[in-house]
VEXDREN-2710 file (C-alpha; in Angstrom, 1 decimal):
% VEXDREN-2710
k/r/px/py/pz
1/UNK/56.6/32.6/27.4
2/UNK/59.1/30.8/25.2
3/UNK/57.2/29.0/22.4
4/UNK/54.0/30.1/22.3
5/UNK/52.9/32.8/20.0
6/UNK/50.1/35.0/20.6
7/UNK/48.2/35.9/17.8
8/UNK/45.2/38.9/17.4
9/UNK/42.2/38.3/16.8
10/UNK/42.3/39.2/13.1
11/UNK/44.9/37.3/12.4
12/UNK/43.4/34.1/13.6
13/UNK/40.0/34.9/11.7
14/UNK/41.8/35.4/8.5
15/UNK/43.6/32.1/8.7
16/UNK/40.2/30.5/9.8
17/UNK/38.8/32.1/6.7
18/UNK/41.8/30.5/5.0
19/UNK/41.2/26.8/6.0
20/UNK/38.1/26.6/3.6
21/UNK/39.7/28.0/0.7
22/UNK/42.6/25.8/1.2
23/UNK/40.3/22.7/1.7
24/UNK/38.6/23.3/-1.6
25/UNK/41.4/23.9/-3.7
26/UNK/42.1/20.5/-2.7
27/UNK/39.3/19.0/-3.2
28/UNK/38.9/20.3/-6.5
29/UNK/42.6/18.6/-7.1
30/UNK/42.0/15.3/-6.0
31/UNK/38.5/15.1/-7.0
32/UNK/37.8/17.1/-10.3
33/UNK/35.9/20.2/-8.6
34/UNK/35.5/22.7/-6.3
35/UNK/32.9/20.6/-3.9
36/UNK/34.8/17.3/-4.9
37/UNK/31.4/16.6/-6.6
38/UNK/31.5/14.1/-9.4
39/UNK/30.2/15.0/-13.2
40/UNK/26.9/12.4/-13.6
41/UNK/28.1/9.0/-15.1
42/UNK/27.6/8.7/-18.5
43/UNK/28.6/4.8/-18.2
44/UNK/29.6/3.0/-15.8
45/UNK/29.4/-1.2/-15.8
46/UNK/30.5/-1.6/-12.3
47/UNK/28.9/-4.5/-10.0
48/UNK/28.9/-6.4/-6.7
49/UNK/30.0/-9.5/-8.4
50/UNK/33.1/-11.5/-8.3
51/UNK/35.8/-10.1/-10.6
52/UNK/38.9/-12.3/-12.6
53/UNK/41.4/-10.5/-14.5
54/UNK/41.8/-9.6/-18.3
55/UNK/38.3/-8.4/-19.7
56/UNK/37.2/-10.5/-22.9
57/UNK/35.0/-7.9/-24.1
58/UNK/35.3/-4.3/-24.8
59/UNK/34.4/-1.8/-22.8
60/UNK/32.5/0.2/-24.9
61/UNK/29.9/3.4/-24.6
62/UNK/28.2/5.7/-26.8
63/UNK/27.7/9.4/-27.0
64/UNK/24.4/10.8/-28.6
65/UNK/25.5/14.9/-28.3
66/UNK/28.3/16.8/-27.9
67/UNK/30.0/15.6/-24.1
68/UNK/32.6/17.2/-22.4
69/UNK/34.4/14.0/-20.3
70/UNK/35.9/14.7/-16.8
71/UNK/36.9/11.7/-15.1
72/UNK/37.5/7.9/-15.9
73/UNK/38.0/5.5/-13.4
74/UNK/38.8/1.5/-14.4
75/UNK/39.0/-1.2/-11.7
76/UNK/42.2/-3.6/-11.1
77/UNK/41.2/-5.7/-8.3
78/UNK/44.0/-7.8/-9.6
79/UNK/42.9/-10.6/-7.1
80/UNK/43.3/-8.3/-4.2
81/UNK/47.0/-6.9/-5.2
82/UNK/45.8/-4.2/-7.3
83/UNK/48.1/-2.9/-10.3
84/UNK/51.3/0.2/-10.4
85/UNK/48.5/3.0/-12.2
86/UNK/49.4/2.9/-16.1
87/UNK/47.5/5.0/-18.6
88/UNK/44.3/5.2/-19.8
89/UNK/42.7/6.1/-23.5
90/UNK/39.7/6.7/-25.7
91/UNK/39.5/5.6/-29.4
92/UNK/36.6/6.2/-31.2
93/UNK/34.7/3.8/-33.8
94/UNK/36.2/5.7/-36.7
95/UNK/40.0/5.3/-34.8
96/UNK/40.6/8.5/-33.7
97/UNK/42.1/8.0/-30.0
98/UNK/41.5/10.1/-27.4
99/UNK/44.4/10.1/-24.6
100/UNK/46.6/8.1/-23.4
101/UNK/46.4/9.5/-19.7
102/UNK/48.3/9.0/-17.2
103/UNK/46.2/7.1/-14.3
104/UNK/46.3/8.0/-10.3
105/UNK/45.5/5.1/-7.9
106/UNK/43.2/5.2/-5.6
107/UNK/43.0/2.3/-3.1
108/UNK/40.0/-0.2/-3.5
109/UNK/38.2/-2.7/-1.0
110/UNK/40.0/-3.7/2.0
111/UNK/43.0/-1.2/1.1
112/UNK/44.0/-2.7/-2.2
113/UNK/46.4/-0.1/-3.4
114/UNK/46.0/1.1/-6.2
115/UNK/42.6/-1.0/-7.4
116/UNK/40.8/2.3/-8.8
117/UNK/42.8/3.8/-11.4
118/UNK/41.6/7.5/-12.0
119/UNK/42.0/10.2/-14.8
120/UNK/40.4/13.7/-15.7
121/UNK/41.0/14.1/-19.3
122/UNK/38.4/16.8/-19.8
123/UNK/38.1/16.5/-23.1
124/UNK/35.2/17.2/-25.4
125/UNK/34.1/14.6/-27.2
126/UNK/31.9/14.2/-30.4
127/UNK/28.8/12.0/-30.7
128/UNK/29.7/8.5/-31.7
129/UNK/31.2/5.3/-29.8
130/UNK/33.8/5.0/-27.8
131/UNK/36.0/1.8/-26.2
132/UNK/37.9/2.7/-23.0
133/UNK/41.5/1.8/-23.6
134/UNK/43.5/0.3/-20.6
135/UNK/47.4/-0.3/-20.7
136/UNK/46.9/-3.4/-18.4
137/UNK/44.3/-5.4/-19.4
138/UNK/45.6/-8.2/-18.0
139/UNK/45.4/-7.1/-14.5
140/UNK/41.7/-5.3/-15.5
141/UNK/38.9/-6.4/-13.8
142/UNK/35.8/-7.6/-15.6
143/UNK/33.2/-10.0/-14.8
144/UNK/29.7/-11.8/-15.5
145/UNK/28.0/-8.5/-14.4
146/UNK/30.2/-6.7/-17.0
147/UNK/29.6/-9.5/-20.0
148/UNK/33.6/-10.0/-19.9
149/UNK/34.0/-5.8/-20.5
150/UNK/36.4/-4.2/-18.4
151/UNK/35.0/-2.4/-15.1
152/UNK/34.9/1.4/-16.1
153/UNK/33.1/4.3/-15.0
154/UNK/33.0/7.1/-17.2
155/UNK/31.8/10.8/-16.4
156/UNK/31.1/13.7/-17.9
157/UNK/28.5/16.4/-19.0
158/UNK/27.1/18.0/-22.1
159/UNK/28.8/20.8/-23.9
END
């Protein structure tokens, strides 16, 4: 019986037992949390229409309490090429700038590398408003839906 191993009964229930636990740790890397559950959106100006490059507009949101942000997510369709992740930032009405991050791709529709780029700042931020700041606007996707904003989603809950 060259190769094959034999293993007790124990042995494979613990690494059974381990699968799970490996599973959710990551999860919890790749997605932000233990169930790779997403915070609820506090904006997000995403569509179903056509995008074009280099939003005209900024993508701006406001923050009414106290909000602990986890995850921000901008879209470079880039005319189905999608855009080498850069960084993305925060800056405040009053100028104080949250960030820069550095962005993870994710690939988008039709396996456009790198279309979503992705960040988890968790940072808690203080009521006011806020313009999500992309290092490549010019390959940022924005659109009628979006008035000419960038395409952002931005996630988080109260603290």
């Amino acid at each position: 019986m060259h190769g094959h191993v034999v293993q007790r009964p124990a042995v494979r229930a613990r690494r059974a037992a381990f699968a799970p636990a490996l599973f959710a740790l990551f999860a919890a890397l790749c997605f932000g949390s233990a169930a790779g559950a997403q915070a609820p959106a506090i904006f997000n100006n995403g569509n179903v229409y056509a995008v074009e490059n280099g939003p005209t507009q900024a993508t701006v949101f406001t923050l009414s309490a106290p909000t602990r942000i986890v995850r921000i997510m901008t879209y470079h369709w880039n005319y189905g090429r999608g855009a080498w992740p850069g960084r993305i930032a925060l800056q405040s009405s009053t100028g104080a700038v949250y960030g820069p991050w550095q962005a993870a791709g994710q690939p988008g529709q039709g396996g456009v590398p790198n279309a979503y780029w992705i960040v988890y700042p968790d940072v808690v931020l203080p009521p006011g408003t806020y313009a999500v700041i992309d290092s490549e606007p010019a390959t940022w996707s924005q659109n009628a839906g979006t008035f000419g904003a960038g395409i952002a989603t931005v996630e988080g809950h109260g603290y």
